[in-house]
mmCIF file as Biopython writes it, N, C-alpha, C and O atoms, coordinates in Angstrom:
data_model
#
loop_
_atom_site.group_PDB
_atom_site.id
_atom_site.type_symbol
_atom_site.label_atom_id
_atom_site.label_alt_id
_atom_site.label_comp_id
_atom_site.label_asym_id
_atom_site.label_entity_id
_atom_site.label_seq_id
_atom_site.pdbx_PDB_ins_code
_atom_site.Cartn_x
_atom_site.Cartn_y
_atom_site.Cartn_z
_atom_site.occupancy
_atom_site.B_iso_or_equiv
_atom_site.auth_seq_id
_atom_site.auth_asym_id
_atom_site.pdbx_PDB_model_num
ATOM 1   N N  . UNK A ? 1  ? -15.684 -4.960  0.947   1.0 0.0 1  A 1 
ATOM 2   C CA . UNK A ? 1  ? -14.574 -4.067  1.208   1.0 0.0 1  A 1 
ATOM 3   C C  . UNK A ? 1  ? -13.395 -4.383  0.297   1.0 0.0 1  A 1 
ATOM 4   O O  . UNK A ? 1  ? -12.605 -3.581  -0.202  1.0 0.0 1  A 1 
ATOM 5   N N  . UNK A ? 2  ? -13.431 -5.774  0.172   1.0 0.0 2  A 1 
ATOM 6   C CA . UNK A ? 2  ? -11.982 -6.031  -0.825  1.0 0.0 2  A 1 
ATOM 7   C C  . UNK A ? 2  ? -11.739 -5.721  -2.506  1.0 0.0 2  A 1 
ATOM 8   O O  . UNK A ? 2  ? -10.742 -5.643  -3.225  1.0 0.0 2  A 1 
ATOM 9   N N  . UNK A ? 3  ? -13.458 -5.568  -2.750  1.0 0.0 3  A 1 
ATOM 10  C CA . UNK A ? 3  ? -13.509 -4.763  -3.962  1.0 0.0 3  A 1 
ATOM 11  C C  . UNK A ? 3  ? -13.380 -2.541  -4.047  1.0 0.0 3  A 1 
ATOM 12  O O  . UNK A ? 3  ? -13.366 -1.718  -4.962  1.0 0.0 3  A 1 
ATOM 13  N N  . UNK A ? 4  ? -13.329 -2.486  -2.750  1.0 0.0 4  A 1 
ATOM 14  C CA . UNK A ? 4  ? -13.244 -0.772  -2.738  1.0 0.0 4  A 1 
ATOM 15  C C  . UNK A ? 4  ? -11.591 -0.373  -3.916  1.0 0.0 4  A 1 
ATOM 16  O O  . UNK A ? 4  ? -10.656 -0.991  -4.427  1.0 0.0 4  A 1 
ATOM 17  N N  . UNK A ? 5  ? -12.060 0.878   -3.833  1.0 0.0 5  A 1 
ATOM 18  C CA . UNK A ? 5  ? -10.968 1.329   -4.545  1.0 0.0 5  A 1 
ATOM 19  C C  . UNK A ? 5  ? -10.154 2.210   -3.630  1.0 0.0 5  A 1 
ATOM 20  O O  . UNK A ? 5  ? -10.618 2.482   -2.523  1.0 0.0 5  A 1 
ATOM 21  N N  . UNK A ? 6  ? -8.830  2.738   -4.045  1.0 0.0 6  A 1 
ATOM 22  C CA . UNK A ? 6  ? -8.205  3.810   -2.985  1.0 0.0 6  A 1 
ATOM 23  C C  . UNK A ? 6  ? -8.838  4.876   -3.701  1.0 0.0 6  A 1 
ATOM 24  O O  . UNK A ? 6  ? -9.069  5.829   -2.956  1.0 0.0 6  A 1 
ATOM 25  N N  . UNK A ? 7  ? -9.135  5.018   -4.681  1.0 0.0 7  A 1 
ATOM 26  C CA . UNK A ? 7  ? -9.613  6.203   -5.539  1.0 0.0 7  A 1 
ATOM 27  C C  . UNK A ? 7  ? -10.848 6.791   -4.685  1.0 0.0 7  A 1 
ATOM 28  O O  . UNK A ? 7  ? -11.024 7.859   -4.098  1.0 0.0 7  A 1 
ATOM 29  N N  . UNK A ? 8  ? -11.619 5.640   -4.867  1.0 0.0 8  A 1 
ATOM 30  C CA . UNK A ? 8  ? -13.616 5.874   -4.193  1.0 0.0 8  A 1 
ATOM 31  C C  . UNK A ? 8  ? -12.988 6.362   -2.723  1.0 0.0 8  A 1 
ATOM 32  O O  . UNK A ? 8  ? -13.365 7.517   -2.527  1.0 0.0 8  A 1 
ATOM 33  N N  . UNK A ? 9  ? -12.368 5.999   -1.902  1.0 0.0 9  A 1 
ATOM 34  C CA . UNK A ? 9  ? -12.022 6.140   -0.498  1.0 0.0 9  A 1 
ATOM 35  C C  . UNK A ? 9  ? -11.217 7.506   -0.416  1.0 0.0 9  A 1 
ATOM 36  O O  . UNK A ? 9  ? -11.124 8.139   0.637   1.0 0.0 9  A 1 
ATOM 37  N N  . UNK A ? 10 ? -10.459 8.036   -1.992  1.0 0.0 10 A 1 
ATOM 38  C CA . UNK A ? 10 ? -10.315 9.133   -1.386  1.0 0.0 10 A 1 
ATOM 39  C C  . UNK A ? 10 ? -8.756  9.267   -0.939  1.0 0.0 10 A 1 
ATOM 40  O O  . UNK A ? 10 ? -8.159  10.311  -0.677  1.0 0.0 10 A 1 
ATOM 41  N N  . UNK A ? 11 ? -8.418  8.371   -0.927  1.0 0.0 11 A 1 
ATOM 42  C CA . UNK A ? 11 ? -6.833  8.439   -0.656  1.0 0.0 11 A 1 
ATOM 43  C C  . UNK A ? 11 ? -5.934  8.564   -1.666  1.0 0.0 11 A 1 
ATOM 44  O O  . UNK A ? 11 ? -6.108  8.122   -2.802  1.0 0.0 11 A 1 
ATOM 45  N N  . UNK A ? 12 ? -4.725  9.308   -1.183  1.0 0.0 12 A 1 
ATOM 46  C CA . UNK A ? 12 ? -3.781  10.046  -2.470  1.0 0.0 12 A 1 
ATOM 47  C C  . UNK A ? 12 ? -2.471  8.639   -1.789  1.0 0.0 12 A 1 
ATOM 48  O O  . UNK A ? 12 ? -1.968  8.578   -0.667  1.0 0.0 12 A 1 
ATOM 49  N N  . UNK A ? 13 ? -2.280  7.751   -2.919  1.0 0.0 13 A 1 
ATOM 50  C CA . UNK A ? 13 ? -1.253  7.037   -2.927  1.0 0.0 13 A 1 
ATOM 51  C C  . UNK A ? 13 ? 0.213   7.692   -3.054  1.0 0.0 13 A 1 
ATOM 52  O O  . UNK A ? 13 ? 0.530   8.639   -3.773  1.0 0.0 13 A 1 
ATOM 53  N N  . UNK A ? 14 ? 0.846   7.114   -2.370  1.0 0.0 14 A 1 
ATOM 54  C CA . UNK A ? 14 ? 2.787   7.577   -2.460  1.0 0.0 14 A 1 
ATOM 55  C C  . UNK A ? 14 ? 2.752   7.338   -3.222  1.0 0.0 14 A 1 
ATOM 56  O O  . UNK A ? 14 ? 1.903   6.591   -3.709  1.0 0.0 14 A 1 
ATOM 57  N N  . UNK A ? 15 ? 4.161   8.118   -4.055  1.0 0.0 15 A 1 
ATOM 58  C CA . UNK A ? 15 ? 4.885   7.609   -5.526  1.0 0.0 15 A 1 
ATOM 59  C C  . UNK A ? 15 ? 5.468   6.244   -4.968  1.0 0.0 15 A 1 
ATOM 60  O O  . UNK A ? 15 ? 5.124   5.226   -5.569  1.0 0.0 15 A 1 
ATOM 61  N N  . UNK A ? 16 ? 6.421   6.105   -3.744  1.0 0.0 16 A 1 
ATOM 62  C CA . UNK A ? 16 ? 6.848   4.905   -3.395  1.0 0.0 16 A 1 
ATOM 63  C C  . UNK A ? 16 ? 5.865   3.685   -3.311  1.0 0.0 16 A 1 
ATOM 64  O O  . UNK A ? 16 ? 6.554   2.666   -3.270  1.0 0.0 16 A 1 
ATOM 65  N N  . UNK A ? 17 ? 4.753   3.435   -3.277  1.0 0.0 17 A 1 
ATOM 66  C CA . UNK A ? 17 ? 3.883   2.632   -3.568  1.0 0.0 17 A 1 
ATOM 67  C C  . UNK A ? 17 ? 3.474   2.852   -4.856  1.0 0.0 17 A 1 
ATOM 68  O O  . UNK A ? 17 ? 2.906   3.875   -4.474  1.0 0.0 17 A 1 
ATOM 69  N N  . UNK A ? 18 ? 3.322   2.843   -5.611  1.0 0.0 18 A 1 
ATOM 70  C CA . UNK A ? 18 ? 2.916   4.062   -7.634  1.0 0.0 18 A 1 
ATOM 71  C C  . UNK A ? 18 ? 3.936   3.136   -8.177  1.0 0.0 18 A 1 
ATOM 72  O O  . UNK A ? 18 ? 3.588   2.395   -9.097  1.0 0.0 18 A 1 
ATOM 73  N N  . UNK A ? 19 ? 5.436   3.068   -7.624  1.0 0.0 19 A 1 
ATOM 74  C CA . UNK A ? 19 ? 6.506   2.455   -8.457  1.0 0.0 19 A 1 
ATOM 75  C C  . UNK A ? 19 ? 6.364   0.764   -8.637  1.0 0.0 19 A 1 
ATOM 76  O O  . UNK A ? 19 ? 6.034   0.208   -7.590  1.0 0.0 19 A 1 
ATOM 77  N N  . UNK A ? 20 ? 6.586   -0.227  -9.932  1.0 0.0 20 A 1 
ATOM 78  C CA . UNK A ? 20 ? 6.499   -1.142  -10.307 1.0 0.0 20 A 1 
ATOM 79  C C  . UNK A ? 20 ? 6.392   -2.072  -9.894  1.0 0.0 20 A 1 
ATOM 80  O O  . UNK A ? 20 ? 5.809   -2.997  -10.460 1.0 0.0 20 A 1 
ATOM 81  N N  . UNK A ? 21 ? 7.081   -2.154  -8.430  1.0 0.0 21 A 1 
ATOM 82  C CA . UNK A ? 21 ? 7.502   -3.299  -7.537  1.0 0.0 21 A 1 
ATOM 83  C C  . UNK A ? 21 ? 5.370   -3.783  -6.704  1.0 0.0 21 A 1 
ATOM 84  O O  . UNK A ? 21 ? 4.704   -4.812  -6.596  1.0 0.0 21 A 1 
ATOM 85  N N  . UNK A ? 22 ? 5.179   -2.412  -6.384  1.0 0.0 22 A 1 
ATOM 86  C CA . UNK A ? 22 ? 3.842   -2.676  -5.557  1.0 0.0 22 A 1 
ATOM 87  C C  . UNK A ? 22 ? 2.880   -2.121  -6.434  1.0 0.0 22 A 1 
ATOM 88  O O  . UNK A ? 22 ? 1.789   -2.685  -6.509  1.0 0.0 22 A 1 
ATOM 89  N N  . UNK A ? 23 ? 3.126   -1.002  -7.182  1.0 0.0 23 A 1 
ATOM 90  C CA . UNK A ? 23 ? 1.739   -0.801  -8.433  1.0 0.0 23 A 1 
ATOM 91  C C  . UNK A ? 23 ? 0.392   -0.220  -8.038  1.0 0.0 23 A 1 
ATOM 92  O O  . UNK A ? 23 ? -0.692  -0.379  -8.600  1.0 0.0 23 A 1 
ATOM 93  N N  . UNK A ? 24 ? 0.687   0.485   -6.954  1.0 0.0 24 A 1 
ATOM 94  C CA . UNK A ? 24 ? -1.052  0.598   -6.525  1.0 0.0 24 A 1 
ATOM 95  C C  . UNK A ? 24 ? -1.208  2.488   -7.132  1.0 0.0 24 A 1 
ATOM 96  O O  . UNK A ? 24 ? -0.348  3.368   -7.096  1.0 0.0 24 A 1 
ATOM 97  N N  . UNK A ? 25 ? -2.642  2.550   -7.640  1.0 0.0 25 A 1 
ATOM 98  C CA . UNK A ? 25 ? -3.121  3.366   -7.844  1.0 0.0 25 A 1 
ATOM 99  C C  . UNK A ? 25 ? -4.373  3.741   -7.862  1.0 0.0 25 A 1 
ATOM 100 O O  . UNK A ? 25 ? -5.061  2.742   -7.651  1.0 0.0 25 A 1 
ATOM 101 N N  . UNK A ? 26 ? -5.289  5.065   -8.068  1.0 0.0 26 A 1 
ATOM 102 C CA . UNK A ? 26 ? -6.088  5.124   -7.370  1.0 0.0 26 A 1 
ATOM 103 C C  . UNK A ? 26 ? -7.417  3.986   -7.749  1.0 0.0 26 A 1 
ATOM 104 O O  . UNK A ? 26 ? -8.470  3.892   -7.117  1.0 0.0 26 A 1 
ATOM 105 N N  . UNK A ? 27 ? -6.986  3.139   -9.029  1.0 0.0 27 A 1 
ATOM 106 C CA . UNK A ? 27 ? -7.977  2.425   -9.394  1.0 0.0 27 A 1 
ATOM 107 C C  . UNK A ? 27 ? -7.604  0.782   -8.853  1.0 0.0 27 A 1 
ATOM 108 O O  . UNK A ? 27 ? -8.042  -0.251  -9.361  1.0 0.0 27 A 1 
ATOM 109 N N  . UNK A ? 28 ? -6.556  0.909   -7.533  1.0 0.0 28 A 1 
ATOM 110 C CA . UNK A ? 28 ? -6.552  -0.600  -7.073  1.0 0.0 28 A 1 
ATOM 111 C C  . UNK A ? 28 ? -7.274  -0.570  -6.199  1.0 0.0 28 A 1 
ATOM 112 O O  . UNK A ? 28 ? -7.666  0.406   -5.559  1.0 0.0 28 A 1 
ATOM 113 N N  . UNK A ? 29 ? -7.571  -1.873  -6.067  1.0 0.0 29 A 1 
ATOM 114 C CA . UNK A ? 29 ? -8.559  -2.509  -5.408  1.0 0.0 29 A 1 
ATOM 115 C C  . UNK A ? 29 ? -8.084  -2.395  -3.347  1.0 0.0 29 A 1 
ATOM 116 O O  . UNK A ? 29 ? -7.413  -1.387  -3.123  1.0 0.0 29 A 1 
ATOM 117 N N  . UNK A ? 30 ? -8.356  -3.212  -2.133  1.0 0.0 30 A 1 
ATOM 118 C CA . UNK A ? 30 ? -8.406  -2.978  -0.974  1.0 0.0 30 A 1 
ATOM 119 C C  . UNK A ? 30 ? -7.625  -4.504  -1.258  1.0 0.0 30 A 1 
ATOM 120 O O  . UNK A ? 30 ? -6.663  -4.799  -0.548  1.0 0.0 30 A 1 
ATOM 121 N N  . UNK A ? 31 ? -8.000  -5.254  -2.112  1.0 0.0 31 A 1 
ATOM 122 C CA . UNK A ? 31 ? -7.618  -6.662  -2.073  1.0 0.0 31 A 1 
ATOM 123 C C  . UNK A ? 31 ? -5.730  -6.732  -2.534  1.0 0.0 31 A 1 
ATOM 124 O O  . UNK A ? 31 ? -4.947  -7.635  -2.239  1.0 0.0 31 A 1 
ATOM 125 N N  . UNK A ? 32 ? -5.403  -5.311  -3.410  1.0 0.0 32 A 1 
ATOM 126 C CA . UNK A ? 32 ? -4.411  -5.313  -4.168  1.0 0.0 32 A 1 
ATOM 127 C C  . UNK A ? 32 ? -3.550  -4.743  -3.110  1.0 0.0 32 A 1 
ATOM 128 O O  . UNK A ? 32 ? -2.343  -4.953  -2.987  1.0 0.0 32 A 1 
ATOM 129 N N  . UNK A ? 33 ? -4.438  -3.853  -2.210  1.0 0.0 33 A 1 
ATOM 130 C CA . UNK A ? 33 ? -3.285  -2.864  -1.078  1.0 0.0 33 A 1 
ATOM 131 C C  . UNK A ? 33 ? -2.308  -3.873  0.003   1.0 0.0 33 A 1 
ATOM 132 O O  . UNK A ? 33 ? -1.151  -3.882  0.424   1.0 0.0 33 A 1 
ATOM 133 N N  . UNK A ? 34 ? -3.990  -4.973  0.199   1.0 0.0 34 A 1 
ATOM 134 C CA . UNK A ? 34 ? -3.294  -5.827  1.207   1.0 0.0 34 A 1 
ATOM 135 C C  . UNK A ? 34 ? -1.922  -6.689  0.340   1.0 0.0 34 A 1 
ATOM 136 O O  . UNK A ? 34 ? -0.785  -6.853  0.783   1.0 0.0 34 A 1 
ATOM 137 N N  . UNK A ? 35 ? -2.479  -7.156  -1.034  1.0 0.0 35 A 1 
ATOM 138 C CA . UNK A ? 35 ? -1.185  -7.626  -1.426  1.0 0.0 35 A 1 
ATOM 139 C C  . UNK A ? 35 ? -0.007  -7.108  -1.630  1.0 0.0 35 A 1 
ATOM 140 O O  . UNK A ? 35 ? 0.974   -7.847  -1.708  1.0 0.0 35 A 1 
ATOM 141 N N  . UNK A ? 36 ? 0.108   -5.620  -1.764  1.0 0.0 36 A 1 
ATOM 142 C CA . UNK A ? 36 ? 1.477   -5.156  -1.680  1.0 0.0 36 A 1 
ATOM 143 C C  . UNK A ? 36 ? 2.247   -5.059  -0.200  1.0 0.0 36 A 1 
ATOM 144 O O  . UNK A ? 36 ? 3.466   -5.096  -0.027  1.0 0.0 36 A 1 
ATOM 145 N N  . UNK A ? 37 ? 1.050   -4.904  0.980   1.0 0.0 37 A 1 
ATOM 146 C CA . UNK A ? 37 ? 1.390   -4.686  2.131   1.0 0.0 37 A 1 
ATOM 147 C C  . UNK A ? 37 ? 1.907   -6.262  2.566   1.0 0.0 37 A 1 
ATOM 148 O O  . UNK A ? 37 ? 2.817   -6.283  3.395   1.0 0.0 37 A 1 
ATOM 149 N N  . UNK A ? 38 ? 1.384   -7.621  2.059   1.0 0.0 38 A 1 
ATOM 150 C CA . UNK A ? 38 ? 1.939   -8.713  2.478   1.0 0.0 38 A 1 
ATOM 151 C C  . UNK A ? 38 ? 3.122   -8.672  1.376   1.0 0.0 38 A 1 
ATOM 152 O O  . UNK A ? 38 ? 3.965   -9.430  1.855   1.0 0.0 38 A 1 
ATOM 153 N N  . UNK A ? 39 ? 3.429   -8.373  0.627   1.0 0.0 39 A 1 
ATOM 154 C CA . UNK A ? 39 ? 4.815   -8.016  -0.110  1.0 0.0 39 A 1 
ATOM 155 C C  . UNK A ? 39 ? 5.830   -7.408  0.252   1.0 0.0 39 A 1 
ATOM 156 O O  . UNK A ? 39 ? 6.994   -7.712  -0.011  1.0 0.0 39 A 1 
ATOM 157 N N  . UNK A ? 40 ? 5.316   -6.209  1.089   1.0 0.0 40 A 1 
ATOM 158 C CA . UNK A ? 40 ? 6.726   -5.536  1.613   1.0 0.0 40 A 1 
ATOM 159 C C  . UNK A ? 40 ? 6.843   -6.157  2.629   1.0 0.0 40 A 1 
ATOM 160 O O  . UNK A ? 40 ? 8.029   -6.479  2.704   1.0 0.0 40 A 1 
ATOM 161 N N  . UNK A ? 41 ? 5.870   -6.810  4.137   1.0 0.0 41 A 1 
ATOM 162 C CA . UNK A ? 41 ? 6.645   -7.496  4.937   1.0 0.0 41 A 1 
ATOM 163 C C  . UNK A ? 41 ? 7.516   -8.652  4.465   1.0 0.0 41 A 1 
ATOM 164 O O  . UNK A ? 41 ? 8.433   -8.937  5.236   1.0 0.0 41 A 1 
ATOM 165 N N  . UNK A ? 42 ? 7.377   -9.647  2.932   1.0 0.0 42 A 1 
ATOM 166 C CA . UNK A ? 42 ? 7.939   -10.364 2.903   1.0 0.0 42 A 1 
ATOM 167 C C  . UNK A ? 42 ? 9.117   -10.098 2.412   1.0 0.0 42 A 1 
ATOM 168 O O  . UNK A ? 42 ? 9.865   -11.050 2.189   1.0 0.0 42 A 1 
ATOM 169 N N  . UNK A ? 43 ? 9.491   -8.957  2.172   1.0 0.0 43 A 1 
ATOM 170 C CA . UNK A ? 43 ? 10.548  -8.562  1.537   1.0 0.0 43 A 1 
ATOM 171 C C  . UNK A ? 43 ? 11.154  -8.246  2.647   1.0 0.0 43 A 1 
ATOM 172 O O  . UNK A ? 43 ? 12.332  -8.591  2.546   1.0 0.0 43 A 1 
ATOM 173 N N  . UNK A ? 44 ? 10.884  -7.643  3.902   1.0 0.0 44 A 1 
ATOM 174 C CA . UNK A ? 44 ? 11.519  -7.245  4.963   1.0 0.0 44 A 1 
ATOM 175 C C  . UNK A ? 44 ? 12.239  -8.890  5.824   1.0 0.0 44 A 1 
ATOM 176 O O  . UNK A ? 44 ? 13.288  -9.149  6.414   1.0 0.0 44 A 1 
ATOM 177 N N  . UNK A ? 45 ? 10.855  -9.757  5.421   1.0 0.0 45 A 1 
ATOM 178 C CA . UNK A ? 45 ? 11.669  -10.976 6.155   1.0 0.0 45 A 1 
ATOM 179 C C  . UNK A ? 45 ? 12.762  -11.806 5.164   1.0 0.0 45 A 1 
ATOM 180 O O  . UNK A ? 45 ? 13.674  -12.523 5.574   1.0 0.0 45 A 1 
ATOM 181 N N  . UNK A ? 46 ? 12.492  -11.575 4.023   1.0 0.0 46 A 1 
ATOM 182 C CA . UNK A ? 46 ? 13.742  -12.394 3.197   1.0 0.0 46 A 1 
ATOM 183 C C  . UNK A ? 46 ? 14.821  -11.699 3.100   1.0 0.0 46 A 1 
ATOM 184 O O  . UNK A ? 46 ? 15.894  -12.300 3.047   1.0 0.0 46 A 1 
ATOM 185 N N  . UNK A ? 47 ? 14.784  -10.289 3.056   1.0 0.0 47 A 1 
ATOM 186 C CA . UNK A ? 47 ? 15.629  -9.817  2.907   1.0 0.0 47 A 1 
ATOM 187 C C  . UNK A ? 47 ? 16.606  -8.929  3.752   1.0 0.0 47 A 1 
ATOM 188 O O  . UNK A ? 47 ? 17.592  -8.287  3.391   1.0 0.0 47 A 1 
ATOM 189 N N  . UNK A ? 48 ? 15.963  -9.107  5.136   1.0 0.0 48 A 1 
ATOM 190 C CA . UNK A ? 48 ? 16.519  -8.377  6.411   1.0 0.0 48 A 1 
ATOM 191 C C  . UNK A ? 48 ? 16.229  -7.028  6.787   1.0 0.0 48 A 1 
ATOM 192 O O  . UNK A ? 48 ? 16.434  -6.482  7.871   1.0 0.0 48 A 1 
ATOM 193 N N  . UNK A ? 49 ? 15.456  -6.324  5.190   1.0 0.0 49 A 1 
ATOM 194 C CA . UNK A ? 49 ? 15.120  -5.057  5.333   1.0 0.0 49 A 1 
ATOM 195 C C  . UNK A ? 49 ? 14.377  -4.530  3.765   1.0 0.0 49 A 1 
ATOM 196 O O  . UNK A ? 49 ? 14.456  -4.999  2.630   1.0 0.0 49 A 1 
ATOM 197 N N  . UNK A ? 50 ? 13.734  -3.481  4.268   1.0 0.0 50 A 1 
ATOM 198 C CA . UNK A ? 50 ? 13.223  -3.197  3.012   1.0 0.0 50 A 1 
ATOM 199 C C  . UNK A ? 50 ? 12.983  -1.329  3.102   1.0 0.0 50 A 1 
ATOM 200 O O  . UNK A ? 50 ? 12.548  -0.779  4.113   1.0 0.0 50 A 1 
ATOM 201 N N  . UNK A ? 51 ? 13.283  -0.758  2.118   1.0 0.0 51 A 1 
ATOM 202 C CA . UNK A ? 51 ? 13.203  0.490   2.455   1.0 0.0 51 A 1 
ATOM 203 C C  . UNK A ? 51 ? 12.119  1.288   3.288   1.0 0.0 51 A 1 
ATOM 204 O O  . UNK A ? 51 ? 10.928  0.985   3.221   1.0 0.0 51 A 1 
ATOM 205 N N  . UNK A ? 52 ? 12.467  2.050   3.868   1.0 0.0 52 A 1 
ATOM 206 C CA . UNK A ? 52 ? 12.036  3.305   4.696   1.0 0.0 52 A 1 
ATOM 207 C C  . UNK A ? 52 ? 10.646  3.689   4.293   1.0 0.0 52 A 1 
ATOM 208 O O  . UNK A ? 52 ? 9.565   3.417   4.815   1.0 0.0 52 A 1 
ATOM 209 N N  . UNK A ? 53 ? 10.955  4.399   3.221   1.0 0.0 53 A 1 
ATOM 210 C CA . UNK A ? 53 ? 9.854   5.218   2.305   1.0 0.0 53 A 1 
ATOM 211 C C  . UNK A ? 53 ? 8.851   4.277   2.144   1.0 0.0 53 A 1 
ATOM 212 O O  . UNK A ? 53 ? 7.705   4.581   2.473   1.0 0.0 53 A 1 
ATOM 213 N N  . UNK A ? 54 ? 9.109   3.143   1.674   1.0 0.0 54 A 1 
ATOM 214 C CA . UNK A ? 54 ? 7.706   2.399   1.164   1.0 0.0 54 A 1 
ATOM 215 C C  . UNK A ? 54 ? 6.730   2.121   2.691   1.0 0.0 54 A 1 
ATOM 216 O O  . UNK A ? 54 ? 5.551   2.376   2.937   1.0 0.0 54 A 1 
ATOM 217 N N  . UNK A ? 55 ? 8.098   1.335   3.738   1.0 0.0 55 A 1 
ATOM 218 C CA . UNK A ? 55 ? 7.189   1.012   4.737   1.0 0.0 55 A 1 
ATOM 219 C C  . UNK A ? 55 ? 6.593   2.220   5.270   1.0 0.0 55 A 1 
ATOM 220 O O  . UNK A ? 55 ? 5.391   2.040   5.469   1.0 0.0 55 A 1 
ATOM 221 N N  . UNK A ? 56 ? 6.890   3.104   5.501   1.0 0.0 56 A 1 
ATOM 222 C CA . UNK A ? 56 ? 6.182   4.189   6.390   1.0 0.0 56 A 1 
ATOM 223 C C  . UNK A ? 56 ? 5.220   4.853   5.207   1.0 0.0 56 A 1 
ATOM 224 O O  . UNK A ? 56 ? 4.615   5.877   5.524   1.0 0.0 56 A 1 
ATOM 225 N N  . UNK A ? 57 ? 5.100   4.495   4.285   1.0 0.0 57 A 1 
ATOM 226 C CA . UNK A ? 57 ? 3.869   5.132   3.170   1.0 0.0 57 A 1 
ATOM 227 C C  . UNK A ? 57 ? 3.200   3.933   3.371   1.0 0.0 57 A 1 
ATOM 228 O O  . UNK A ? 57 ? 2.026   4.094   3.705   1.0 0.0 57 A 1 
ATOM 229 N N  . UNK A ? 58 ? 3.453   3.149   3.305   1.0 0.0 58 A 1 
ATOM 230 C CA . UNK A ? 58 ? 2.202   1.696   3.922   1.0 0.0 58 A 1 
ATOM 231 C C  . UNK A ? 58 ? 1.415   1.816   4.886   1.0 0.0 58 A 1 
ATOM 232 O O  . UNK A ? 58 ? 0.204   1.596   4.862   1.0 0.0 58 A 1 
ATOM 233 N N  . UNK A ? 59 ? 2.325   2.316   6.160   1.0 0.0 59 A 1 
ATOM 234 C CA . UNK A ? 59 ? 2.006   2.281   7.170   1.0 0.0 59 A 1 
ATOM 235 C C  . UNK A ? 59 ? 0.920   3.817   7.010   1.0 0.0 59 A 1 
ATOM 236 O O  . UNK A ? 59 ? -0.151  3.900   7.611   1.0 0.0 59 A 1 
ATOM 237 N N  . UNK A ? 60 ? 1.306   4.613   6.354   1.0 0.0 60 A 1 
ATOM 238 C CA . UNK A ? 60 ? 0.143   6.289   6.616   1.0 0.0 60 A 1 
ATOM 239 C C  . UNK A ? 60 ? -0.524  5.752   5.402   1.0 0.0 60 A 1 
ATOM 240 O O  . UNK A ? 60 ? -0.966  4.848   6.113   1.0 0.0 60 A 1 
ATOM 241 N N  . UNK A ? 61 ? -0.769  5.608   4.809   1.0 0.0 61 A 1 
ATOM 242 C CA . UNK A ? 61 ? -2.260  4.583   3.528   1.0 0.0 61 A 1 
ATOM 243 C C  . UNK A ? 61 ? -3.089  4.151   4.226   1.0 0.0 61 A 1 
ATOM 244 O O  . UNK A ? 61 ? -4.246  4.569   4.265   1.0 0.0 61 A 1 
ATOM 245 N N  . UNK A ? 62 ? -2.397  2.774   5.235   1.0 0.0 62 A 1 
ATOM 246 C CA . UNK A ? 62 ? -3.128  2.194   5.722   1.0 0.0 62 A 1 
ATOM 247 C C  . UNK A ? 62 ? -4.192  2.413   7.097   1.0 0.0 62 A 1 
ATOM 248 O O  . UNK A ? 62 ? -5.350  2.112   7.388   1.0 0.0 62 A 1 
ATOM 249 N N  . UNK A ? 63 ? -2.805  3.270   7.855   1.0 0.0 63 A 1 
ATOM 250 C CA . UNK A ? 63 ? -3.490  4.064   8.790   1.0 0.0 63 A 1 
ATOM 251 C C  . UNK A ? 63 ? -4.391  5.325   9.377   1.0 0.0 63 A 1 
ATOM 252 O O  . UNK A ? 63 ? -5.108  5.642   10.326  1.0 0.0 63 A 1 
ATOM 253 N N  . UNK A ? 64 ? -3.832  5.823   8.108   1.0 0.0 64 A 1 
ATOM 254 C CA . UNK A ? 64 ? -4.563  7.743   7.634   1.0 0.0 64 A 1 
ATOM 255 C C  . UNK A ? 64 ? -5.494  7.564   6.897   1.0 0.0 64 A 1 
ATOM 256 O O  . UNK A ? 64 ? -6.311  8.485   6.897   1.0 0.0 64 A 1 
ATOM 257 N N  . UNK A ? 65 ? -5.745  6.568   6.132   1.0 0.0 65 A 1 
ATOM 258 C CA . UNK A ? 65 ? -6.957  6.990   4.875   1.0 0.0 65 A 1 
ATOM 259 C C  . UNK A ? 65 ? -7.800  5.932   5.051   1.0 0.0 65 A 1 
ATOM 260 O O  . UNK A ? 65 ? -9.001  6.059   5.287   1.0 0.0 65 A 1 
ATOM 261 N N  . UNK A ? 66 ? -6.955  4.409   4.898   1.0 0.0 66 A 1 
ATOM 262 C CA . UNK A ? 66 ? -7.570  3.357   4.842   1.0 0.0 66 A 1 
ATOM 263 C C  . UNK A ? 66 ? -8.978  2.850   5.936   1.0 0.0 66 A 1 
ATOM 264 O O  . UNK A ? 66 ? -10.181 2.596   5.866   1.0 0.0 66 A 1 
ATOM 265 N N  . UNK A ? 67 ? -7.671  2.934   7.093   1.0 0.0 67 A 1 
ATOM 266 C CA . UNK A ? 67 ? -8.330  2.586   8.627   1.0 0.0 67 A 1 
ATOM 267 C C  . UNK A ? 67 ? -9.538  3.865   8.560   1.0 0.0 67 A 1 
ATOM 268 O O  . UNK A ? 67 ? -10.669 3.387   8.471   1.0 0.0 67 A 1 
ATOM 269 N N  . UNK A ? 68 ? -9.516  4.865   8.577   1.0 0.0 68 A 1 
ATOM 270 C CA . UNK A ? 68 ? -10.439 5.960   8.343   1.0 0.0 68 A 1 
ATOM 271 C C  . UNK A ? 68 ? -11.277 5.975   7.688   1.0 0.0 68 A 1 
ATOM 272 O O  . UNK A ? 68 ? -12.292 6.454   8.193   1.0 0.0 68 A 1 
ATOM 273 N N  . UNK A ? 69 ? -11.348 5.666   6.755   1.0 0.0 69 A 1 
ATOM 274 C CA . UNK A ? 69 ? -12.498 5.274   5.741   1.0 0.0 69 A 1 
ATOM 275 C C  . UNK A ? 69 ? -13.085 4.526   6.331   1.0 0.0 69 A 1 
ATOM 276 O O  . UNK A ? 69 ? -14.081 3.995   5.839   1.0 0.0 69 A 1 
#
C-alpha cells in the first residue's frame, strides 16, 4: 500500500497540498501522503496552527478517496 500512487487510486489532489511546502501529486506515493499529513500536524503543534485549506484538503484526500480506495 505504501508504494500506491494517488494517481492509480484515482484521486484529484488540492492545489493546497500541489504547493511546495507538502508537494504531493498524482505520481506520489501513500508513503509521501502520510508524510505530508505527519507534517501538517507538526506544524499545527509547533506552531499553534496551521492553515484551514490544507488541513481540511488532508482531511477529504484522506477520507474521500484514500480511506475509499
Amino acid at each position: 500500500f505504501s508504494s500506491q500512487t494517488l494517481g492509480s487510486l484515482g484521486c484529484t489532489i488540492p492545489a493546497s497540498l500541489q504547493a511546495p511546502l507538502y508537494g504531493l501529486s498524482g505520481s506520489s506515493t501513500m508513503a509521501q501522503v502520510i508524510f505530508a499529513a505527519n507534517l501538517l500536524i507538526a506544524q499545527a503543534v509547533q506552531y499553534g496552527s496551521t492553515t484551514q485549506q490544507a488541513a481540511g484538503d488532508m482531511n477529504s484526500l484522506l477520507g474521500h478517496c484514500v480511506n475509499v480506495q
